[in-house]
N, C-alpha and C positions, 0 to 999 in steps of 0.2 A: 622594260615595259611592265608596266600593272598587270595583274592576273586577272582574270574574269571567271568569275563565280559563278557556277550553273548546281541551281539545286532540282533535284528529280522525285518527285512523290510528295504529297501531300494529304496523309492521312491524317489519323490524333497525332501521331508526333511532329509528323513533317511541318505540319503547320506551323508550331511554336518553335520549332528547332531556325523553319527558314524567317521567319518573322524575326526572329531573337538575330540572326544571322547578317537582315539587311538593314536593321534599324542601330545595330549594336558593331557589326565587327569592322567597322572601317573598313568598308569597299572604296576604291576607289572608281567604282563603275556598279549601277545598278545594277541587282541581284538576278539572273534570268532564272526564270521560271517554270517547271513543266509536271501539269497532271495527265493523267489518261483523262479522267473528266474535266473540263476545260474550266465552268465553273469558279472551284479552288481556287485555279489562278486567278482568276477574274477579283474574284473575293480577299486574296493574298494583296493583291494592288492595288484595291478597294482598302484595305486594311493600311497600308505601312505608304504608301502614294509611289505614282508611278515615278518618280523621281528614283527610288530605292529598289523597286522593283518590275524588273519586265516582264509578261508572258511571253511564253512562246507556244507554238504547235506542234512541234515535234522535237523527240529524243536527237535524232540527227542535226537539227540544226543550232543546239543546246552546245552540245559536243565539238562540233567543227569550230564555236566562237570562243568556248571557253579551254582556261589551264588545269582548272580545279572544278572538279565534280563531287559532286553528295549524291547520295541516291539512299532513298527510305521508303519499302515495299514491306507487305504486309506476310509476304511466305517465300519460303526455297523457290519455287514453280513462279512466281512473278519475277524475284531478281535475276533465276538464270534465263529467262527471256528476254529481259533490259538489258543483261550483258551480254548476249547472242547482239541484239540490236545492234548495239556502239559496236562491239566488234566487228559486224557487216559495213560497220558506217567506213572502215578503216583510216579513222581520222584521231587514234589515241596513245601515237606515241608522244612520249615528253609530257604526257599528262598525269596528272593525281587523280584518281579515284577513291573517292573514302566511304564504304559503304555499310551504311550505320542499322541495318535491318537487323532482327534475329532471323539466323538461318544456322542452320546445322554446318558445323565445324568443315564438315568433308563440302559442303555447298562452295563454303567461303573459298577453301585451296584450292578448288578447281578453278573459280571465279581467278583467285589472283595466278593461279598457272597462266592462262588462255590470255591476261591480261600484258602483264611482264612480259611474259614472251612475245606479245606485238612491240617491246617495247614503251608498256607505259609502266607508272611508280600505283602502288596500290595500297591503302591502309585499312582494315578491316578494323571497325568501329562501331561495337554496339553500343546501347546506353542502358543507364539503369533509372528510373522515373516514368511517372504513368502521366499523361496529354496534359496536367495542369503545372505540373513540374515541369515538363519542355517548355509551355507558356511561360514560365517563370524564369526562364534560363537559369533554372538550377541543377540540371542534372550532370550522371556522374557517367564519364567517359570512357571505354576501355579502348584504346588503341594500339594495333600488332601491328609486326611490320618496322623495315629499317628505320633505324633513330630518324636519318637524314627527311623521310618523308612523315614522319610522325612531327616533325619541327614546321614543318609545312602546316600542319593542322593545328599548332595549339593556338597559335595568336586567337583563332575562333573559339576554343574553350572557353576556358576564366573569365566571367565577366561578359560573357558573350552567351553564348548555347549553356554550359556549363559551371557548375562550382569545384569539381575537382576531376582528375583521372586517378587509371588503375593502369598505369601503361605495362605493355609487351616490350619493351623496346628490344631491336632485333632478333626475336623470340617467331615463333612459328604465327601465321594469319589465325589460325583455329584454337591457338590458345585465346585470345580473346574470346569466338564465341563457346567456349569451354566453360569460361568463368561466369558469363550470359544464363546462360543454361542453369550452370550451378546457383546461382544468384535467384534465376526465374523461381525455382523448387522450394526459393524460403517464398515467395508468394505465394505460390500454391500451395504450400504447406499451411498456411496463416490463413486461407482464407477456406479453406477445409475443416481445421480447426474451430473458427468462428462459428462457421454457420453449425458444425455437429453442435458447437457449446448452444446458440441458442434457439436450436431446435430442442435441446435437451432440456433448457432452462424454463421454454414453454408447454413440454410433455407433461413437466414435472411440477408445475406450477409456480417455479420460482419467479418467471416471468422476465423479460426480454430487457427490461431499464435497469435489474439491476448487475446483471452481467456486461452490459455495455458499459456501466457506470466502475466497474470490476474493471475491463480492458480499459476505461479511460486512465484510472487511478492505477494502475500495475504496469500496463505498456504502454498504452499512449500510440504516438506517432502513427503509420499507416495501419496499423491493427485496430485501431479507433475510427480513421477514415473509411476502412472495408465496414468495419463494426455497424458503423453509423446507415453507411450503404445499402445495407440488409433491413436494419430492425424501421426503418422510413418506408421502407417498399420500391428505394428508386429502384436497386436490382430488376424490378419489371414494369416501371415506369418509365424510364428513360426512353427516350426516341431513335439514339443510336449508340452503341455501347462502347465503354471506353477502353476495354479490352476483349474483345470478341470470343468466342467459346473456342468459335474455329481456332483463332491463333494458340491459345491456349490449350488447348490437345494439340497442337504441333507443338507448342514448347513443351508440353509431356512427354512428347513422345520422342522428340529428341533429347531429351534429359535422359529417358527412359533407354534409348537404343546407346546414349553414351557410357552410363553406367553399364550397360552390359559388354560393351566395347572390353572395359577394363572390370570384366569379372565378381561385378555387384549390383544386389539385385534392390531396385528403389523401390521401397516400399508405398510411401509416401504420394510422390507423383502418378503414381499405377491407381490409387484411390481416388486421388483428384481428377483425373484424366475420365474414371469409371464415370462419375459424379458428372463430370461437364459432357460427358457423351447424353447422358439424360437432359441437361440444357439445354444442347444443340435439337435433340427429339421433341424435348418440349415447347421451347420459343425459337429454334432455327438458330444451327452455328456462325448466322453470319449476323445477327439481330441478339440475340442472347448474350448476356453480360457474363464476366468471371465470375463475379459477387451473386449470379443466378446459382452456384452450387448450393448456396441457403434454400431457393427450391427446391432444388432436388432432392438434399436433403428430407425436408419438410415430407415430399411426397413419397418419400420411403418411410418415411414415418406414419405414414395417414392423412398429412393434412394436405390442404392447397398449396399448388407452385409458390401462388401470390401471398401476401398474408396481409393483414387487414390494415395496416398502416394507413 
């Protein structure tokens, strides 16, 4: 019998991830669908045609129809709710869970204790790419967890959701979001960077084009996308942010309590983490961009959050 694909969350990623999902991975049965705000889905089906994809109203009825579950939540405190949920539902043995959120390594192992031990297969599966890379289905996969149900999930990588993996295979759940975390801290390191250089660049009067034009010609790639982010003003323009303050002080801070786990102290992410607490004070951690630490910045410096872009 065909398997039936139930995807859960629909945030920046979710969106591109289940889009790229029903339009790309050979279902043989439309994609079922489910957000807290109902909307999404509306607009997901609206998007790809109800041919590819169904909504639904609720986690429980997602679960009881389908073999293979996704689920893409925005914090620790949302995903172990959703998996309280399907656990009450008691309808998940024999099934796959593959849950692609960042959460803290110890989130994940309880997650797949509580899981397995009803009897179902569980694959812990972050990703690495920001909401226009998932649109793209380019990004890059980590999956932990036995070979056998990691093989369950690739046919949906390559060519589908993703361009390549970092697999676990039969390796612990929380080593993947280990390498997450670790991965998370060259963002936040890069975009910490940025904004000091051209805070620095406009103090000093070297001014703001020819330091981007610097990072275009030296690194390039998303140091130039953040770059660009900043010296336009979208960082406080945008309507709704593509990586949230909030989440990003949770990935600090889980960065921050992993390094201490193993006896090293991050320097780096502790600055960035400082910096986005002033974000979230100043435009709201749930409305405030990562690329807003170029504010913060700025206003440790003297000048305005905003800048005149």
């Amino acid at each position: 019998m065909a398997s039936q694909v139930f995807w859960i969350g629909l945030g920046n990623m979710g969106r591109g991830m289940s889009k790229n999902l029903a339009e790309k991975g050979s279902l043989d049965k439309p994609l079922l669908a489910y957000n807290r705000t109902k909307q999404r889905t509306d607009d997901l089906v609206a998007k790809v045609g109800s041919d590819k994809v169904v909504a639904l109203d609720s986690v429980e009825e997602g679960v009881k129809r389908s073999q293979i579950i996704f689920t893409s939540l925005s914090n620790d405190k949302a995903v172990e709710g959703l998996y309280e949920t399907i656990l009450k539902s008691g309808d998940v043995k024999g099934k796959l869970f593959i849950e692609t959120s960042t959460i803290h390594p110890d989130t994940t192992e309880r997650i797949a204790k509580s899981l397995t031990g009803a009897g179902a297969e569980f694959v812990a599966c972050p990703v690495f790419g920001v909401p226009a890379v998932a649109e793209a289905g380019q990004l890059i996969f980590v999956p932990a967890g036995p070979k056998s149900s990691i093989d369950k999930l690739r046919p949906f990588i390559k060519g589908v959701m993703g361009r390549a993996e970092i697999p676990f295979e039969d390796r612990p759940y929380g080593a993947a979001l280990k390498l997450k975390l670790i991965g998370n801290t060259f963002v936040l390191n890069m975009v910490t960077q940025l904004a000091e250089a051209l805070t620095m660049a406009e103090k000093t009067e070297v001014g703001t084009a020819p330091v981007q034009q610097f990072v275009d010609l030296f690194v390039g790639g998303p140091f130039s996308v953040y770059g660009e982010r900043m010296v336009k003003g979208v960082y406080h323009k945008m309507d709704a942010p593509l990586f949230s303050a909030d989440n990003a002080i949770k990935d600090a801070s889980h960065a921050l309590d992993l390094g201490k786990e193993v006896g090293i102290d991050l320097k780096n992410p502790a600055v960035a983490k400082d910096y986005l607490q002033d974000v979230a004070k100043h435009a709201g951690g749930d409305v405030g961009d990562i690329a807003g630490i170029y504010g913060a910045v700025r206003m440790r410096a003297g000048l305005k959050y905003e800048n005149d872009a």
